[in-house]
Each structure stands twice: as structure tokens, then as C-alpha cells.
DRENDO-1510 file (C-alpha; in Angstrom, 1 decimal, always signed):
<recs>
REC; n; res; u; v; w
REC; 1; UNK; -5.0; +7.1; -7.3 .
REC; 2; UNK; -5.3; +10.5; -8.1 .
REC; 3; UNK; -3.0; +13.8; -6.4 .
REC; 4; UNK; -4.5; +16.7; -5.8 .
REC; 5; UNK; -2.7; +19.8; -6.1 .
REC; 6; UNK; -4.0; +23.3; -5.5 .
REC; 7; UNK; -2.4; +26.6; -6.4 .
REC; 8; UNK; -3.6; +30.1; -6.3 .
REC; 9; UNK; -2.1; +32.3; -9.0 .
REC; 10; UNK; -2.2; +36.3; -7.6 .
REC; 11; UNK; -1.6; +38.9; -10.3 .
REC; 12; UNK; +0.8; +41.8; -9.2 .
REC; 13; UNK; -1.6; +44.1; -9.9 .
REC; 14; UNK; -4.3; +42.8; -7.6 .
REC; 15; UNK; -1.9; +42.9; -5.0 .
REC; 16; UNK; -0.6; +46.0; -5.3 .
REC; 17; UNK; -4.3; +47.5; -5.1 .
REC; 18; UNK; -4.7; +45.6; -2.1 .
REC; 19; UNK; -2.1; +46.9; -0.4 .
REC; 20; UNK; -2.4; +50.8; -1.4 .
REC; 21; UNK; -6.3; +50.0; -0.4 .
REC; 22; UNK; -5.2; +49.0; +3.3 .
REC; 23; UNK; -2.1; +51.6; +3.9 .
REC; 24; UNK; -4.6; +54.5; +2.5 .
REC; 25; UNK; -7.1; +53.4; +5.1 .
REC; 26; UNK; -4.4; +53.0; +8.1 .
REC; 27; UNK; -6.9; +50.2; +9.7 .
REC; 28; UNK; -8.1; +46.8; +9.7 .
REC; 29; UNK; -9.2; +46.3; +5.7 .
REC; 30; UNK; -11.1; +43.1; +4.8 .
REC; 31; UNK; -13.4; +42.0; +1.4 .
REC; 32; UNK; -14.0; +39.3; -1.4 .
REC; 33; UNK; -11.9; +38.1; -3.7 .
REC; 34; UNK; -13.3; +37.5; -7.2 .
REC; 35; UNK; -12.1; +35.3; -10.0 .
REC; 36; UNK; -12.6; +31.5; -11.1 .
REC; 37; UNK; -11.0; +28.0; -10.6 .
REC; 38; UNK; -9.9; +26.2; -13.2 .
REC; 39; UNK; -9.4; +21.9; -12.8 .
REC; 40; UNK; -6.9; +20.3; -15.0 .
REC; 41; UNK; -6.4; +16.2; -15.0 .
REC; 42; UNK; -3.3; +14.9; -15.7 .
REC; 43; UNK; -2.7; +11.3; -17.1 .
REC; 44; UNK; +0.9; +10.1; -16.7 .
REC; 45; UNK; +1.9; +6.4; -17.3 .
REC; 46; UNK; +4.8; +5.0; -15.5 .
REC; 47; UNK; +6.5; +1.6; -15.2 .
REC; 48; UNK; +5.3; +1.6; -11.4 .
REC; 49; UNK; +1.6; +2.3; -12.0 .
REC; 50; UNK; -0.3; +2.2; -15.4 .
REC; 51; UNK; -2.5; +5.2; -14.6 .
REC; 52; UNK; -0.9; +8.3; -12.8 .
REC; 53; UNK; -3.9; +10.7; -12.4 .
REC; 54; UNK; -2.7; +14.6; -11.0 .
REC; 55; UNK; -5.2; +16.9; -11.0 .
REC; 56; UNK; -4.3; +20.8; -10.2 .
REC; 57; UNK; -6.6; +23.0; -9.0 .
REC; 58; UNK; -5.7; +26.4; -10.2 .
REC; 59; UNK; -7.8; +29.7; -8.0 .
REC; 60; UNK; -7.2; +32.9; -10.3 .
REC; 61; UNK; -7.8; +35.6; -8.5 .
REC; 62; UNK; -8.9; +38.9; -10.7 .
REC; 63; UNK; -10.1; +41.5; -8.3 .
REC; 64; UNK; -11.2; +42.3; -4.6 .
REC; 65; UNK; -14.5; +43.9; -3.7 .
REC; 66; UNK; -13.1; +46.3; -0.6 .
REC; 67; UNK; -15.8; +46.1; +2.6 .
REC; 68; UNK; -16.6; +49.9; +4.1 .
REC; 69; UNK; -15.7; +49.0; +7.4 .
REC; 70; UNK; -14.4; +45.9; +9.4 .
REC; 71; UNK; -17.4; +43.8; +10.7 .
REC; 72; UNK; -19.9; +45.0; +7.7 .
REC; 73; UNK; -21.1; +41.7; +6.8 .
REC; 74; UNK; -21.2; +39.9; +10.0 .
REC; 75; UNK; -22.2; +40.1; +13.4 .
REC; 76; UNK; -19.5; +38.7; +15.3 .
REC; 77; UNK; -19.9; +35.3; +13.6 .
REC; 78; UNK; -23.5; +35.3; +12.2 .
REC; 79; UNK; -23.3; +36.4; +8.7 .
REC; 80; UNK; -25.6; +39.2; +7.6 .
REC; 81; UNK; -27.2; +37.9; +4.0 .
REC; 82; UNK; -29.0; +41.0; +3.4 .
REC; 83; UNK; -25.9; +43.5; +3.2 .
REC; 84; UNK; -24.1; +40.2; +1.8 .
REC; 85; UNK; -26.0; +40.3; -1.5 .
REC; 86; UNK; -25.7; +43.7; -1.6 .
REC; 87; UNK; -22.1; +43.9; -1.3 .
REC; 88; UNK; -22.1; +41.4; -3.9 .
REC; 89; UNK; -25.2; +42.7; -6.2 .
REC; 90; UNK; -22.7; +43.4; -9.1 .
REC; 91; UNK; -21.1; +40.0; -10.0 .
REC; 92; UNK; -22.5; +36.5; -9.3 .
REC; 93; UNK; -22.1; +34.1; -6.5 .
REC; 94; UNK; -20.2; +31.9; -8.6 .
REC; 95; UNK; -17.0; +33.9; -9.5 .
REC; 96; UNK; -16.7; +35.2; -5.4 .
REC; 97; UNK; -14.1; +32.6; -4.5 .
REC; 98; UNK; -12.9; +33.4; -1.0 .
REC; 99; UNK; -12.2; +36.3; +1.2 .
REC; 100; UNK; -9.5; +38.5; +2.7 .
REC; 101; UNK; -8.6; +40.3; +5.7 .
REC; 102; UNK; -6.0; +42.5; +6.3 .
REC; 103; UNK; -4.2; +43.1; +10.0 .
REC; 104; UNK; -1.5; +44.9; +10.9 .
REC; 105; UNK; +1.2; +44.0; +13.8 .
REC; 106; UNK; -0.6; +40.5; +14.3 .
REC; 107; UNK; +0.8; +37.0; +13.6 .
REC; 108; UNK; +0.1; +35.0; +10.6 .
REC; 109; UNK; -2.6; +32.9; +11.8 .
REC; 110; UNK; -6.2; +32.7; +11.5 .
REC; 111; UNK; -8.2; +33.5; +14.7 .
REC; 112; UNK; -11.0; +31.3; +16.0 .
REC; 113; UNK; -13.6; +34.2; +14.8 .
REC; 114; UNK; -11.9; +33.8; +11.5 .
REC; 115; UNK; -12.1; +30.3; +11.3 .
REC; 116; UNK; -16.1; +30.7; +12.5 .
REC; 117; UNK; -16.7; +33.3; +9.6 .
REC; 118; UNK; -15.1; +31.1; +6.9 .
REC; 119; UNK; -17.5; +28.3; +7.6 .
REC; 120; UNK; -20.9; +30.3; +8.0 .
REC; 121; UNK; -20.0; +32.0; +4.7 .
REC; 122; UNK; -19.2; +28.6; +2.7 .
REC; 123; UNK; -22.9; +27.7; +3.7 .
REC; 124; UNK; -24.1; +31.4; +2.7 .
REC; 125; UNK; -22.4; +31.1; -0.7 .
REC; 126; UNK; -22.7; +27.5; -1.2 .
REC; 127; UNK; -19.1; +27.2; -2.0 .
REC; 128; UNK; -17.0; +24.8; -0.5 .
REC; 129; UNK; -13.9; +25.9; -2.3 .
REC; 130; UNK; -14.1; +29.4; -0.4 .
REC; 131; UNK; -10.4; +30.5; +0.3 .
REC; 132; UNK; -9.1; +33.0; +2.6 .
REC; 133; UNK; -6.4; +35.6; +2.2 .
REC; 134; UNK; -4.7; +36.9; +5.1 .
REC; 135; UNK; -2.4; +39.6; +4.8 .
REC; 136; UNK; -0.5; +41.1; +7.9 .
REC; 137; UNK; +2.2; +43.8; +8.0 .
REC; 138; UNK; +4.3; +45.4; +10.2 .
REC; 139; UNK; +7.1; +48.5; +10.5 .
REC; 140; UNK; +10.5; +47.6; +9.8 .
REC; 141; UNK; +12.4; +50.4; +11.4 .
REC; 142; UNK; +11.6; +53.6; +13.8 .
REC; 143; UNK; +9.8; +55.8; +11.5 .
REC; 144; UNK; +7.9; +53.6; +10.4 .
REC; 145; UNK; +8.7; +54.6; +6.6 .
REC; 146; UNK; +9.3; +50.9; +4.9 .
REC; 147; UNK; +6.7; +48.1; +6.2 .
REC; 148; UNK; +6.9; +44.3; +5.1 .
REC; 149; UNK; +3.6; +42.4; +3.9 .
REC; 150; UNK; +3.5; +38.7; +4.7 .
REC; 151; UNK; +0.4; +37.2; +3.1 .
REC; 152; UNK; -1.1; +33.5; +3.4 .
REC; 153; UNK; -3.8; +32.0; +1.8 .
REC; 154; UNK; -5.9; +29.2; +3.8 .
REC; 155; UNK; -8.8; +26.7; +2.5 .
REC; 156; UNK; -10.9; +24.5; +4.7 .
REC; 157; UNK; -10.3; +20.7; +3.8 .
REC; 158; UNK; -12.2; +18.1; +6.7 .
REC; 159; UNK; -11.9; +19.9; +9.6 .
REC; 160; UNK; -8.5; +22.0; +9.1 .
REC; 161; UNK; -7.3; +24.7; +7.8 .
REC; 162; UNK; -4.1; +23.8; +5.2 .
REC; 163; UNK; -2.3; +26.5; +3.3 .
REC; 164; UNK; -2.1; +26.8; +0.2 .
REC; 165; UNK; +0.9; +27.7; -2.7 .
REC; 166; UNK; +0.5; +31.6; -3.7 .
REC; 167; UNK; +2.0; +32.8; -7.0 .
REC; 168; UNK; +1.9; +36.1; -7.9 .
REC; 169; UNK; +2.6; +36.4; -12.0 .
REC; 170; UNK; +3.8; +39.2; -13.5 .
REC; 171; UNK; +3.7; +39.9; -17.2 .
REC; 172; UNK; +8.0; +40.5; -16.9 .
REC; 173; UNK; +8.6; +37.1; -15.5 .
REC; 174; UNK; +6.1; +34.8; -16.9 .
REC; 175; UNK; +7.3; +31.3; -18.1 .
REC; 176; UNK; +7.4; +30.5; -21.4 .
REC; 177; UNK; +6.9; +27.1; -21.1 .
REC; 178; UNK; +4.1; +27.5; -19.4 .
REC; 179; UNK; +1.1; +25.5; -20.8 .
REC; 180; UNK; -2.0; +27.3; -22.2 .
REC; 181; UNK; -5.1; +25.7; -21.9 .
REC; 182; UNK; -6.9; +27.7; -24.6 .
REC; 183; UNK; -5.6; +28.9; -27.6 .
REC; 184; UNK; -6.4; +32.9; -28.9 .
REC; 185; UNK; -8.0; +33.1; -31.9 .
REC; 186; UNK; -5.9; +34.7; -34.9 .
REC; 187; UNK; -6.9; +37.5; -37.6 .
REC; 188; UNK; -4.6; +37.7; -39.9 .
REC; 189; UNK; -5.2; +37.5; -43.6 .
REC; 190; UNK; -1.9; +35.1; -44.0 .
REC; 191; UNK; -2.2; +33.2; -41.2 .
REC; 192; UNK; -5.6; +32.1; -42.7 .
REC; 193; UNK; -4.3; +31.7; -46.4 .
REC; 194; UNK; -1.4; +29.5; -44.9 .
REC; 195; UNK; -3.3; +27.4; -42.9 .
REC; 196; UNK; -6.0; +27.0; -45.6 .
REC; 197; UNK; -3.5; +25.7; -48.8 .
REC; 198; UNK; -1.6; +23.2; -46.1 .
REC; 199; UNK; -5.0; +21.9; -44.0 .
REC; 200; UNK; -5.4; +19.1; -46.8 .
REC; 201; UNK; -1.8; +17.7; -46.0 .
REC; 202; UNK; -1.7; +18.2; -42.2 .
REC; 203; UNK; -5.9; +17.8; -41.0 .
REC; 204; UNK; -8.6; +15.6; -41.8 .
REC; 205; UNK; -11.6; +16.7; -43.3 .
REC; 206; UNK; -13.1; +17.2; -39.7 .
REC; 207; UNK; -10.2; +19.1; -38.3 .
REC; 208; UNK; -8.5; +16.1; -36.6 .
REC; 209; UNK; -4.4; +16.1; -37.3 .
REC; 210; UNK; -3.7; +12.7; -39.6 .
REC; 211; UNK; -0.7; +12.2; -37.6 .
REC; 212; UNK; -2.6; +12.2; -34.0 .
REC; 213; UNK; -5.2; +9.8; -35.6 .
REC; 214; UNK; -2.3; +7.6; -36.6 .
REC; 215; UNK; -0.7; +7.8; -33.1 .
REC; 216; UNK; -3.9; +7.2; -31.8 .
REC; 217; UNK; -4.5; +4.1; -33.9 .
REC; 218; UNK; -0.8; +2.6; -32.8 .
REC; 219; UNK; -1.5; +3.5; -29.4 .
REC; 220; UNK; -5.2; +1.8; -29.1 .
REC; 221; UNK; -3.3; -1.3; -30.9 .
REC; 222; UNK; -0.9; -1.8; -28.4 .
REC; 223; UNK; -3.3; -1.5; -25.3 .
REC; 224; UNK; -5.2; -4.3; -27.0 .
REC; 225; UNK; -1.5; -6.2; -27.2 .
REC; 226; UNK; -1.0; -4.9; -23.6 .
REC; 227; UNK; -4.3; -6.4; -22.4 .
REC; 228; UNK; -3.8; -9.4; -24.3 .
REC; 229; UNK; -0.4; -9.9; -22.5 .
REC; 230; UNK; -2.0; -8.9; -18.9 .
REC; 231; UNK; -4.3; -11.8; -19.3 .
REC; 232; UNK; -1.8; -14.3; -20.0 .
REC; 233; UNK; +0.2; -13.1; -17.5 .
REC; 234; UNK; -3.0; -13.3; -15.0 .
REC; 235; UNK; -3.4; -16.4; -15.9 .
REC; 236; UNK; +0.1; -18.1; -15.4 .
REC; 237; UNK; +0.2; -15.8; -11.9 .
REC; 238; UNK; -2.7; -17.8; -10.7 .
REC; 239; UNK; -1.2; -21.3; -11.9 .
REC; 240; UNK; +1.2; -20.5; -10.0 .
REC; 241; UNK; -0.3; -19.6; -6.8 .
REC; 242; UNK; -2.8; -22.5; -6.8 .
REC; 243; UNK; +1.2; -24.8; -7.1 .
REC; 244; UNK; +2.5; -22.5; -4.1 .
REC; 245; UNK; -0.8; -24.0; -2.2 .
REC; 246; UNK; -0.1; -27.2; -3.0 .
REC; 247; UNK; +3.6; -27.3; -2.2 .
REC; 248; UNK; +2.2; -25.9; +1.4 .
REC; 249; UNK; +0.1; -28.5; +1.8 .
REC; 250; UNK; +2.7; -31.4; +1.0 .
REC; 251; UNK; +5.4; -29.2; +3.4 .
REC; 252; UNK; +2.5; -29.3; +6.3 .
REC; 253; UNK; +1.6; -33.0; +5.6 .
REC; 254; UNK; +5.2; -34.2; +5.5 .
REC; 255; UNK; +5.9; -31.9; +8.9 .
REC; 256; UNK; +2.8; -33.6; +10.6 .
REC; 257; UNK; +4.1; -37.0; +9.6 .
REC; 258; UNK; +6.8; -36.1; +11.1 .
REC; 259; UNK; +5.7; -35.5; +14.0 .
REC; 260; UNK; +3.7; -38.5; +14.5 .
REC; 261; UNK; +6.7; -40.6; +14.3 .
REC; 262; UNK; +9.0; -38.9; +16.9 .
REC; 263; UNK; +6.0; -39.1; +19.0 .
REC; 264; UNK; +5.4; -43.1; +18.0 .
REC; 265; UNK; +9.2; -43.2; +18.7 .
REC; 266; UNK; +9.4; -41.5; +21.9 .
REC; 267; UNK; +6.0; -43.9; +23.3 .
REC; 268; UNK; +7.9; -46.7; +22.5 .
REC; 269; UNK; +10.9; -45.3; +24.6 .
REC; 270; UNK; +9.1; -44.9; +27.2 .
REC; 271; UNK; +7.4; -48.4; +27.2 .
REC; 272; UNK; +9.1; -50.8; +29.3 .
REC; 273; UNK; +9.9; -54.3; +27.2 .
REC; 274; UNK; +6.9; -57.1; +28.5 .
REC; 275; UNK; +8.7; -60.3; +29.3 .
REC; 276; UNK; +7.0; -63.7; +28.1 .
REC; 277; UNK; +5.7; -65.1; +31.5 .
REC; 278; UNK; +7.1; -68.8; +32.1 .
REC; 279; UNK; +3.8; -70.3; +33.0 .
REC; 280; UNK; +5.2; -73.8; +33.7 .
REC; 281; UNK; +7.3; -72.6; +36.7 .
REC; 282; UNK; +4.2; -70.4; +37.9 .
REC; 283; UNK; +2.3; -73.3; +37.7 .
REC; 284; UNK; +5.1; -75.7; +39.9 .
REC; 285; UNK; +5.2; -73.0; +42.3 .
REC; 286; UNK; +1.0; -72.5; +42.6 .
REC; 287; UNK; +1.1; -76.5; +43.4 .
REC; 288; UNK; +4.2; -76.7; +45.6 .
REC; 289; UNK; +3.6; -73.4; +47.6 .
REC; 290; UNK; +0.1; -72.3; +47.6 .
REC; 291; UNK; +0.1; -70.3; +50.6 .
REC; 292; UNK; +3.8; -68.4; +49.5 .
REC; 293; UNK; +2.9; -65.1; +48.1 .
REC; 294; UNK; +6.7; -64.6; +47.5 .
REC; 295; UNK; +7.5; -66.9; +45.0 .
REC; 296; UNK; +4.3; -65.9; +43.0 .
REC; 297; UNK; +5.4; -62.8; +42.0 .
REC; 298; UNK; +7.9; -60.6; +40.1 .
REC; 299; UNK; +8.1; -57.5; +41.5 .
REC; 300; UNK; +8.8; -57.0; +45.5 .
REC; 301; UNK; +8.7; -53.8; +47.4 .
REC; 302; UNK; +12.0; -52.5; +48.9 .
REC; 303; UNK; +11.1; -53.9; +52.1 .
REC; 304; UNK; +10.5; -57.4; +50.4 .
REC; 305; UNK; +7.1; -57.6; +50.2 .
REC; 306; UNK; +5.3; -58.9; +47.1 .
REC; 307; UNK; +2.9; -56.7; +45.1 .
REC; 308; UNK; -0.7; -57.9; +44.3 .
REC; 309; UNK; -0.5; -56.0; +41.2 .
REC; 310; UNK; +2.3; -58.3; +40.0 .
REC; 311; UNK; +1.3; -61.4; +41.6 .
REC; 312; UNK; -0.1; -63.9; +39.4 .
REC; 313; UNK; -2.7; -66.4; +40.8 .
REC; 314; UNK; -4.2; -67.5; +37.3 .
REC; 315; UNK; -4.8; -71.2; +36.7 .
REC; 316; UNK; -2.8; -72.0; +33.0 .
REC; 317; UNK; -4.5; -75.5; +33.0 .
REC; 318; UNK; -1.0; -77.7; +33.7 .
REC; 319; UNK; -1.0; -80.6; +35.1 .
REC; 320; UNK; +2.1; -80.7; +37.3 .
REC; 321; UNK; +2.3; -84.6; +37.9 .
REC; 322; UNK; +2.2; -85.5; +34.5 .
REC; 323; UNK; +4.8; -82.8; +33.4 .
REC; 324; UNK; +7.2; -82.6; +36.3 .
REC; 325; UNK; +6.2; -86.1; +37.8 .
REC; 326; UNK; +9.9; -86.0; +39.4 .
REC; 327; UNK; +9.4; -83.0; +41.0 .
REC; 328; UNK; +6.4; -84.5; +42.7 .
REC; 329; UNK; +8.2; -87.1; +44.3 .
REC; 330; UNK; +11.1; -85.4; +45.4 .
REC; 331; UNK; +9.2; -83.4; +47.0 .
REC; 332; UNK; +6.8; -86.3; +49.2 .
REC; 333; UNK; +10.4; -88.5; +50.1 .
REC; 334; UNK; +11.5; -85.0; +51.7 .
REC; 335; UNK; +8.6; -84.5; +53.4 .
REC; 336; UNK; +8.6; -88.2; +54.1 .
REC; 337; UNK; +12.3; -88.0; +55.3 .
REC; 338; UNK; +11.5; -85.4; +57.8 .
REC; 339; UNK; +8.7; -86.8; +59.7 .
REC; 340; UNK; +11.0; -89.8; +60.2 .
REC; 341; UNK; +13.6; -87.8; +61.7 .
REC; 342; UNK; +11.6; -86.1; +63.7 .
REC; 343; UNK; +9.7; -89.2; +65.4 .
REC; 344; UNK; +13.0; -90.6; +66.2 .
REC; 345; UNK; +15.0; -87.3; +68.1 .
REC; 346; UNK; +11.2; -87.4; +70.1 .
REC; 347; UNK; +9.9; -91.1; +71.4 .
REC; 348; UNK; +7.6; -89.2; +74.0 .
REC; 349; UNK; +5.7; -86.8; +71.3 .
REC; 350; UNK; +2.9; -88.5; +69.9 .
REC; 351; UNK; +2.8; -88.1; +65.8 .
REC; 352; UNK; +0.3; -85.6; +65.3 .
REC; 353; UNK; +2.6; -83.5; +67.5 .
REC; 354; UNK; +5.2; -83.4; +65.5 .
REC; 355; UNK; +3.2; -83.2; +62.3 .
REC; 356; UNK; +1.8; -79.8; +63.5 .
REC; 357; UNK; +5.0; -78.0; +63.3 .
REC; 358; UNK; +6.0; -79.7; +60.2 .
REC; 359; UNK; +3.2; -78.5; +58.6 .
REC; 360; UNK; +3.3; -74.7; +59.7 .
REC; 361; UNK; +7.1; -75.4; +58.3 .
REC; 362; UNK; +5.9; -76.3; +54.9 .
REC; 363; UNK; +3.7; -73.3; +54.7 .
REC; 364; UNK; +5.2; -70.8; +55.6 .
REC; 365; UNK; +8.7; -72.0; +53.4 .
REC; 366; UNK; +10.1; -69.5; +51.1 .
REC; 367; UNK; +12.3; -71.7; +48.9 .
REC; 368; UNK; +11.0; -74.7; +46.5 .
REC; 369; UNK; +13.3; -77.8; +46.8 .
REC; 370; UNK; +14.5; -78.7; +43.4 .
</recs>
């Protein structure tokens, strides 16, 4: 991803004119600023990111072109083009790279009407790198003998207005490491003579350095190495990723397996344990009692009623009297017994009589005899 950086670079001397310009005046001064912009990309490689890009814009300013008077250009916020391009008749559109304005006793900020003018003439100039200089000063003490200059410079990026870095260079404190984008070109008769009897050692016949063509060699060697290396390393990355999947997908089967058996276990917990039904003594007590509900079922109510969900009335194909033949007959003496006693403690009742009760007895009895 690339940075931008922008920087405006001032010379002393341009500054100084402005200011001698707007104290000779003793009023609002404002005008063009003239000089070029120069863009310089910078690659640097580090261990975080292969490709580092900074690019600096640098605005060199050269000169002003002073208005007459404040408001010459513009009418409020319409700009004038006529006295525009005649203001500007002596040097070209393309080296006119922003404006300033001068106040004096105001804050450093750029009004609303400034803001209005800096857009109407970027579409004027077709220049969307127009800058603006602002300068304001102000009296330091009574007799208003020393003033102090506080000067901003502003460029229009979206919507806003960001500031940007002023340095003012002087020749007395400029840098020597600074870097030189072009080089001077150099007269001398030895210069020439030395640089002629070395150029076969040091340059190739079409002015390249043998040594950078060498560096560039190793270096174009190991990006092929590098790129080699990348792929391999691409390609055990994605082994490994499509492994990480399938380790997910065992860990989410194995956890739904899971599952499924706590919930098997926890239905069986809940299920009550069925009982094998004894369909030989369901069958007895069918044949015996027919008419008792009671002894036909396992489940009662708590008031002792039997349940006709749990009753079972089913037929399970037994034949009592050839199974429980015993039970038969114990039963019909009992019955037998009973009439007899009955007829004796009553000579007057006639039999069917005391049959009837005996019968209602029989029906309605609750427990078998065994």
C-alpha cells in the first residue's frame, strides 16, 4: 500500500518578499504562487511487507505574482477568468500552483469565502493540487515596532482542508545529506580526462556501472529463488488448511455422536421397564370373574378404581379346563357347597330364591378362590 507524503519547501527569499510586499502595503495582500511539484516513489522492502511504496510529493515554491488590490480576481466567490489570464499572461497555467492571502490581526484559519475561492479556481486552472498560503500577523508590543508572522499552508483532499508541512530552506542550513534528484553537469577539462581513462574499468560500453549490472543480476536471481520458495510455501499452507478442515469435520462428527448417545441414554431413562404380562393368570381370572374389572387390570386409581387403559380384555387362546382343570373344580364344589348351606338355614325359601343372591354374590366377588 503506498503513503503519501506531501511537503512544501519555501525559500527564505520568497518569504522575505512576501512579507516586505504586505508590510509596505499596510493592508490585506493576496496573489499566486508560482513554481512546480515534483513526485518521488520510494520502494523499501521490509520483513513485514515485501513492497513498501512512499511516495513524497514535494511543492517548490519560486515566486509570487502580487494582486493590485484585494478582491481583483473575484467577485465575492465567482472568479473573474478574464482579469485571471491576464494576471497570469506571463507564465503558464501549469507552473501557478496555489495561492496566498495575507491578513493581519485574524486567526489562522481559512474562512468559508476562502474555502469557496479555492475550489472555483481549481476548476478555473484545472489543477487539483492548488495550495493555499495563508499568512497572518499581528503586533507584539504597544508601538507596534516588532510583529510576528504565523503562516499555514492548506490543500483540498475529498472534502477537507488538511495542512500541510512548510519548510523554508536556506542556502546556510541546507542538509548535506539531502538527496539530489538530478545531477549538474560538469566542465572541467580533468574531470573529463579522469572519467574518460577509468570509464573502461568502472562502465559498460552503454554507460551502465558493471558492478550495479552485477547487483542487479544477484538480485533478479534471488527473486526467482524467493518466488520459487513462496510457491512451495503456498503450497504446503494450503495442505495444511484443507487437514485443519478435515480435523473440524471429524471434531463436529465425534461431538454430534455424542450427542446422540446422551440423548439415546437419557430416552432410555426416562422409559419405564415393560413387564412380561402373565397371560395364564389373565386368562383364569377372564374365565373365573368375567364381570370383575378389578382383577383384570394392573394399574388402579387412588380411589381404587381400575383404568381401561390398563385393563386387559384380550382373548390369549387358553383353554382353562385343560390347563388348570383343578382350579375348575374347586371352584364348582364351593359353589356347590354354598347352595347346600343355604337351602338348609332356609326350608321356607324356594331354591331359585336363594340362587338369586348367590349369583349377584359370585359377580360381584373381588377375590378368586385358589
Amino acid at each position: 500500500m503506498a503513503e503519501l507524503n506531501t511537503t512544501a519547501h519555501v525559500s527564505g527569499y520568497v518569504l522575505a518578499s512576501l512579507m516586505f510586499h504586505h508590510f509596505n502595503r499596510n493592508s490585506d495582500v493576496e496573489g499566486f504562487l508560482v513554481g512546480g511539484i515534483k513526485t518521488v516513489a520510494k520502494n523499501s522492502i521490509t520483513d513485514s511487507q515485501m513492497d513498501g511504496v512512499q511516495v513524497e510529493y514535494t511543492i517548490d515554491i519560486q515566486k509570487h505574482i502580487p494582486c493590485s488590490t484585494v478582491h481583483s480576481f473575484y467577485n465575492y466567490v465567482e472568479i473573474n477568468k478574464e482579469v485571471l489570464k491576464k494576471l497570469l499572461s506571463c507564465h503558464k497555467e501549469q507552473n501557478v500552483i496555489g495561492w496566498y492571502r495575507q491578513r493581519r490581526n485574524t486567526e489562522q484559519v481559512m474562512t468559508f469565502r476562502e474555502r469557496l475561492i479555492h475550489q472555483n479556481l481549481q476548476k478555473c486552472l484545472s489543477n487539483q493540487e492548488l495550495v493555499f498560503l495563508l499568512m497572518t500577523s499581528s503586533a507584539i508590543n504597544e508601538s507596534s515596532s516588532t510583529h510576528s508572522l504565523e503562516y499555514a499552508m492548506y490543500k483540498l483532499q475529498g472534502s477537507c482542508f488538511h495542512k500541510v508541512p512548510v519548510l523554508v530552506t536556506n542556502l546556510g542550513i541546507v542538509d548535506q545529506q539531502d538527496y539530489h534528484a538530478s545531477s549538474i553537469a560538469c566542465s572541467s577539462v580533468g574531470y573529463t580526462r579522469v572519467v574518460k581513462k577509468l570509464r573502461s574499468k568502472y562502465f559498460n560500453t552503454d554507460g551502465s556501472l558493471k558492478e550495479v549490472c552485477r547487483i542487479n543480476e544477484m538480485s533478479s536471481a534471488l527473486q526467482e529463488e524467493l518466488k520459487e520458495t513462496c510457491g512451495k510455501v503456498e503450497e504446503s499452507e494450503r495442505s495444511l488448511e484443507k487437514l485443519l478442515d478435515e480435523v473440524n469435520k471429524l471434531r463436529k462428527t465425534v461431538k454430534e455422536k455424542k450427542k446422540l448417545c446422551m440423548q439415546t441414554l437419557e430416552e432410555k431413562k426416562c422409559k419405564k421397564p415393560k413387564t412380561d404380562e402373565n397371560v395364564l393368570l389373565c386368562q383364569a381370572l377372564q374365565k373365573l370373574f368375567p364381570e370383575t374389572k378389578m382383577l383384570q387390570t394392573q394399574t388402579i386409581s387412588l380411589e381404587g378404581a381400575p383404568l381401561p387403559a390398563y385393563t386387559c380384555s384380550a382373548d390369549h387362546g387358553i383353554d382353562i379346563s385343560e390347563v388348570l382343570p383343578l382350579l375348575l373344580a374347586d371352584k364348582e364344589e364351593n359353589c356347590e357347597s354354598d347352595t347346600e348351606r343355604q337351602l338348609e338355614q332356609s326350608g321356607s325359601e324356594t331354591e331359585e330364591d336363594l340362587l338369586h343372591p348367590l349369583k349377584i354374590q359370585m359377580a360381584s366377588s373381588h377375590s378368586p378362590t385358589f
